[in-house]
MDTraj code that builds the backbone (N, CA, C; nanometers):
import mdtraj as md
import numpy as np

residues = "UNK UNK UNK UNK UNK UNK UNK UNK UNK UNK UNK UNK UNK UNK UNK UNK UNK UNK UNK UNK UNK UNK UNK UNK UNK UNK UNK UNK UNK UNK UNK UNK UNK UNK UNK UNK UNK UNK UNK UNK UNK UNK UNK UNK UNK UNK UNK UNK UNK UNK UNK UNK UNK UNK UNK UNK UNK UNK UNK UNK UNK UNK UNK UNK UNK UNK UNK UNK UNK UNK UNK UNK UNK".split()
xyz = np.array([
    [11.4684, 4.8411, 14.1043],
    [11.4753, 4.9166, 13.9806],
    [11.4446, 5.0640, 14.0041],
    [11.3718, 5.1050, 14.1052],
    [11.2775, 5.2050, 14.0986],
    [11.4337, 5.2997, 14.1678],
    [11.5281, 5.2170, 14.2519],
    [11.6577, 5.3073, 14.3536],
    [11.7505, 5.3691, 14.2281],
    [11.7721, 5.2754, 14.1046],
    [11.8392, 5.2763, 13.9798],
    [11.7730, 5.3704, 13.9055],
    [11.6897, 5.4153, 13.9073],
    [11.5902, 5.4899, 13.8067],
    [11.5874, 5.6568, 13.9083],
    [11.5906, 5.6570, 13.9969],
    [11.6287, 5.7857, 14.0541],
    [11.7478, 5.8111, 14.1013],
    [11.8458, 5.7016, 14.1159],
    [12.0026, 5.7827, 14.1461],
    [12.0683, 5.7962, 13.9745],
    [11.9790, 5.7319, 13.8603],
    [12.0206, 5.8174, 13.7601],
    [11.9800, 5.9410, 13.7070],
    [11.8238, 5.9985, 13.7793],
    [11.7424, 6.1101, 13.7993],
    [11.8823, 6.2063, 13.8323],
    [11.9227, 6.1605, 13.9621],
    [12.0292, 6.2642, 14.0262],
    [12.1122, 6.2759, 13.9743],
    [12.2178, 6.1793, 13.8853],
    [12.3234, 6.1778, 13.8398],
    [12.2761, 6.2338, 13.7087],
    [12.1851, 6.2275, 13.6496],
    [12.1801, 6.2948, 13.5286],
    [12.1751, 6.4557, 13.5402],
    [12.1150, 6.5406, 13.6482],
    [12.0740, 6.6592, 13.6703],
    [12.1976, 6.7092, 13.7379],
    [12.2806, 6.6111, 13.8353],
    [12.4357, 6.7068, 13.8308],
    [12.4928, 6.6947, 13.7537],
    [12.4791, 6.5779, 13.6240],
    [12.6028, 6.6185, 13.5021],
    [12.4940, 6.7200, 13.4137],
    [12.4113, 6.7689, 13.4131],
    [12.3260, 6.8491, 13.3337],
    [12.3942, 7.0484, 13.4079],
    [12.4188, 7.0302, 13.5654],
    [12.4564, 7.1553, 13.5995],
    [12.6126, 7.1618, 13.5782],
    [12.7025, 7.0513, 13.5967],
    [12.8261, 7.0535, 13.5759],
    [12.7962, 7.1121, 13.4324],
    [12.7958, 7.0687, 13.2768],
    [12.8128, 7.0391, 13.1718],
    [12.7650, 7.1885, 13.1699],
    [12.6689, 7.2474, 13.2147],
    [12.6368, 7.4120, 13.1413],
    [12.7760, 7.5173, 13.2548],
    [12.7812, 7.4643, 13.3830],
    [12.9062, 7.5344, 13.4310],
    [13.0148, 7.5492, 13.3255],
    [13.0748, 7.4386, 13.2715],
    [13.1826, 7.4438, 13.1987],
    [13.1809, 7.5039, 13.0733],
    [13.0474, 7.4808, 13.0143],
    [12.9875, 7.5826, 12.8416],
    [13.0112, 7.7365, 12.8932],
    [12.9610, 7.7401, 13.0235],
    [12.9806, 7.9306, 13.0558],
    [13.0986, 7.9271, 13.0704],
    [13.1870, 7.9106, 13.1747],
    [13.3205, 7.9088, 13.1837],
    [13.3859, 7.9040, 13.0033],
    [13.3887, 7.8025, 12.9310],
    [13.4736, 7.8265, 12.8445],
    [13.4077, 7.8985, 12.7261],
    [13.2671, 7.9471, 12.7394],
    [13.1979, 8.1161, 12.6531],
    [13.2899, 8.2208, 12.6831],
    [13.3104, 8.2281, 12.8406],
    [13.3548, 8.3470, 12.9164],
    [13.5175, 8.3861, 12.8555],
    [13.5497, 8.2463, 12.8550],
    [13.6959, 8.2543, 12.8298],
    [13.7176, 8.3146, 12.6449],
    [13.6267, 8.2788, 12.5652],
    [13.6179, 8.3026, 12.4577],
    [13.5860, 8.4839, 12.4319],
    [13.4580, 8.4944, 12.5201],
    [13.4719, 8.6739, 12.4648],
    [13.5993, 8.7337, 12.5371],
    [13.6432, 8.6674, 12.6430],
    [13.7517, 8.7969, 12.6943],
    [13.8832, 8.8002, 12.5831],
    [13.8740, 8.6808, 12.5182],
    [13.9604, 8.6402, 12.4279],
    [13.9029, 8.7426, 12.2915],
    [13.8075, 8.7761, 12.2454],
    [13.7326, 8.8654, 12.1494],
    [13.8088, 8.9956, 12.2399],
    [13.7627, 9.0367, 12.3723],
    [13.7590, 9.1725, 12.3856],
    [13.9151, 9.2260, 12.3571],
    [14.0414, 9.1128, 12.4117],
    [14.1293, 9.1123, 12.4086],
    [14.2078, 9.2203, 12.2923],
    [14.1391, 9.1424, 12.1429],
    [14.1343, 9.1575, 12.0071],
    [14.0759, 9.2830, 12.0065],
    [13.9923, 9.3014, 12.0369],
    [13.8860, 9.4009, 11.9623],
    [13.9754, 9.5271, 12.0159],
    [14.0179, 9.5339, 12.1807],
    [14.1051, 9.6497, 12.2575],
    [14.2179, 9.6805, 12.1172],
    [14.2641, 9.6272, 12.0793],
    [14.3699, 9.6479, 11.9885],
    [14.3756, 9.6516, 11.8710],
    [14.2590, 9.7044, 11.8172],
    [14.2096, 9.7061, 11.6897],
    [14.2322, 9.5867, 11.6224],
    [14.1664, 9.5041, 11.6372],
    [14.1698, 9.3726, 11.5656],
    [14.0422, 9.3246, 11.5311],
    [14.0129, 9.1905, 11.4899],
    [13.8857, 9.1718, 11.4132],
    [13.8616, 9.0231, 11.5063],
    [13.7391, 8.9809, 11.5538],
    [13.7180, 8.8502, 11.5871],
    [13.6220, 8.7509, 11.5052],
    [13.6210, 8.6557, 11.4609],
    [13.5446, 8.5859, 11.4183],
    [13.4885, 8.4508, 11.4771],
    [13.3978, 8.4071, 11.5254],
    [13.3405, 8.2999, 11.5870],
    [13.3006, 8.2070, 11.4625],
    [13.3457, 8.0409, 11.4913],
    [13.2905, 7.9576, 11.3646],
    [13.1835, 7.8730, 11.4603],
    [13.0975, 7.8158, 11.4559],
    [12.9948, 7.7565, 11.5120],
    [13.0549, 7.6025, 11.4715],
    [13.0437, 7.5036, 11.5399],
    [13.0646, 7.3916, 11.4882],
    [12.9327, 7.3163, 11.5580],
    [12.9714, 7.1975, 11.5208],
    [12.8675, 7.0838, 11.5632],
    [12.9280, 7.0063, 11.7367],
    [13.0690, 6.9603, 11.7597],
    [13.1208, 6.9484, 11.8134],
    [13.2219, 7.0015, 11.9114],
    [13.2236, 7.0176, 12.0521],
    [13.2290, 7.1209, 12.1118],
    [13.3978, 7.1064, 12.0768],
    [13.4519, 6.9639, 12.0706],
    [13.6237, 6.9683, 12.0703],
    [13.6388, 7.0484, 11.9041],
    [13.5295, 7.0926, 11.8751],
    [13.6025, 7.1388, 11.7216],
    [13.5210, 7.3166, 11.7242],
    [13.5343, 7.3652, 11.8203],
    [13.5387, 7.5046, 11.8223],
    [13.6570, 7.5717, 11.7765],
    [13.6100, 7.6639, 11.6995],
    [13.7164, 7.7092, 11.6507],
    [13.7065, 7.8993, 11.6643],
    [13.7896, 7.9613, 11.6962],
    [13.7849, 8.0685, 11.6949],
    [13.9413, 8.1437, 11.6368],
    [13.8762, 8.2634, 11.5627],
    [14.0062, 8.3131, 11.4917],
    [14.0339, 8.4757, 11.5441],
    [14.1157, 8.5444, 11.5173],
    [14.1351, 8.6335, 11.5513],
    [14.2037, 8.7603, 11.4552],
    [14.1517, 8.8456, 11.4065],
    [14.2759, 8.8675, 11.3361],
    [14.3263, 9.0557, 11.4262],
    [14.4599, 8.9634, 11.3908],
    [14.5497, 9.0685, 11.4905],
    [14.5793, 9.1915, 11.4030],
    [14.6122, 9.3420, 11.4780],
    [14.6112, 9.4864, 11.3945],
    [14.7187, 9.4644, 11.2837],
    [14.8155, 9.3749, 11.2812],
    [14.8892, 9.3572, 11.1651],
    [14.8711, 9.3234, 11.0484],
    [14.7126, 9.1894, 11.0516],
    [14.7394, 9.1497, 10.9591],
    [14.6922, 9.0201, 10.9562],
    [14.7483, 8.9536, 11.0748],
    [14.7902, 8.8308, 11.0863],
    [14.6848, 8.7940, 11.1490],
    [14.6494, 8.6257, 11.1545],
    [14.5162, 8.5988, 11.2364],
    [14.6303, 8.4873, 11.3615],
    [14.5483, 8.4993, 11.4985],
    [14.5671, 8.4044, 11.5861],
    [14.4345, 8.3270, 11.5711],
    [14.4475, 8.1536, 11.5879],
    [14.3530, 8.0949, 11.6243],
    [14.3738, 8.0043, 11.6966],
    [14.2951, 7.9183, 11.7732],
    [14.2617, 7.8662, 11.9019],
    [14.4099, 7.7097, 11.8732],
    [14.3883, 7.6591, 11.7805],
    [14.5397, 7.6161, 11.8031],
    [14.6516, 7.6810, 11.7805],
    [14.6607, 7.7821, 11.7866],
    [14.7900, 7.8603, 11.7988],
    [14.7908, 7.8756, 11.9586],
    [14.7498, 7.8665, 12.0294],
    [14.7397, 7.8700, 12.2122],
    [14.7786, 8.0097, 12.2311],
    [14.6208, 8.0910, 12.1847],
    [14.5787, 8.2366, 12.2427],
    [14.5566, 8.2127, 12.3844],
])
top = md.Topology()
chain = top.add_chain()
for i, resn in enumerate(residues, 1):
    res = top.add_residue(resn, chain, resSeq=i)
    for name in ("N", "CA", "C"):
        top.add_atom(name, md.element.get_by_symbol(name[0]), res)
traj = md.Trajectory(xyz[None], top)
Protein backbone atom coordinates (compact mmCIF):
# COMPACT_ATOMS: atom_id res chain seq x y z
CA UNK A 1 0.00 0.00 0.00
CA UNK A 2 2.63 2.28 1.22
CA UNK A 3 4.47 1.77 -3.06
CA UNK A 4 0.61 2.91 -4.17
CA UNK A 5 0.47 5.80 -1.85
CA UNK A 6 3.76 7.38 -3.14
CA UNK A 7 3.74 6.61 -6.92
CA UNK A 8 0.40 8.54 -6.53
CA UNK A 9 2.52 11.27 -4.40
CA UNK A 10 4.52 11.44 -7.83
CA UNK A 11 1.87 11.17 -10.23
CA UNK A 12 -0.13 13.68 -8.54
CA UNK A 13 2.81 16.46 -8.38
CA UNK A 14 3.64 15.87 -12.24
CA UNK A 15 -0.01 16.31 -13.17
CA UNK A 16 0.01 19.36 -10.62
CA UNK A 17 3.30 20.87 -12.86
CA UNK A 18 1.88 19.71 -16.23
CA UNK A 19 -1.75 21.31 -15.42
CA UNK A 20 -0.16 24.96 -14.32
CA UNK A 21 2.31 24.59 -17.62
CA UNK A 22 -0.73 24.50 -19.77
CA UNK A 23 -2.93 27.44 -17.54
CA UNK A 24 0.37 29.68 -18.43
CA UNK A 25 0.68 28.62 -21.90
CA UNK A 26 -3.01 29.17 -22.69
CA UNK A 27 -2.96 32.85 -20.22
CA UNK A 28 -0.05 33.67 -22.58
CA UNK A 29 -1.94 32.88 -25.58
CA UNK A 30 -4.89 34.97 -24.31
CA UNK A 31 -3.04 38.42 -23.56
CA UNK A 32 -1.12 38.30 -26.86
CA UNK A 33 -4.58 37.82 -28.18
CA UNK A 34 -5.66 41.24 -25.92
CA UNK A 35 -2.40 42.98 -27.10
CA UNK A 36 -3.25 42.00 -30.62
CA UNK A 37 -6.66 44.10 -30.10
CA UNK A 38 -5.55 46.71 -28.05
CA UNK A 39 -2.42 47.50 -31.09
CA UNK A 40 -5.40 48.38 -33.22
CA UNK A 41 -7.48 50.32 -31.29
CA UNK A 42 -9.82 47.87 -30.11
CA UNK A 43 -11.35 46.97 -26.75
CA UNK A 44 -10.70 43.49 -24.84
CA UNK A 45 -12.87 41.99 -22.41
CA UNK A 46 -12.05 38.89 -20.20
CA UNK A 47 -15.28 36.79 -18.75
CA UNK A 48 -14.11 34.63 -15.76
CA UNK A 49 -15.92 31.38 -15.76
CA UNK A 50 -16.04 28.47 -13.42
CA UNK A 51 -14.90 25.95 -16.05
CA UNK A 52 -11.80 26.14 -17.89
CA UNK A 53 -13.64 24.58 -21.38
CA UNK A 54 -16.03 27.61 -20.91
CA UNK A 55 -13.54 30.54 -21.10
CA UNK A 56 -14.65 32.95 -22.91
CA UNK A 57 -12.99 35.93 -24.28
CA UNK A 58 -14.32 38.79 -26.53
CA UNK A 59 -12.80 41.31 -28.45
CA UNK A 60 -14.10 44.19 -29.88
CA UNK A 61 -12.54 45.10 -33.14
CA UNK A 62 -11.87 49.21 -34.32
CA UNK A 63 -15.04 48.76 -36.42
CA UNK A 64 -17.37 47.90 -34.27
CA UNK A 65 -17.61 44.44 -34.40
CA UNK A 66 -16.59 41.97 -31.57
CA UNK A 67 -14.35 38.69 -32.29
CA UNK A 68 -14.76 35.94 -29.73
CA UNK A 69 -12.99 32.79 -28.89
CA UNK A 70 -15.48 30.69 -30.99
CA UNK A 71 -15.10 32.68 -33.84
CA UNK A 72 -11.27 31.06 -34.04
CA UNK A 73 -9.19 34.39 -33.17
Amino acid sequence: MKALKSLWKDTKERFDRVEKSLVDCYIAFLREVAKVFLEQNGRVFFRENLKTSDIKYEAEKPNGTYARKRDGI
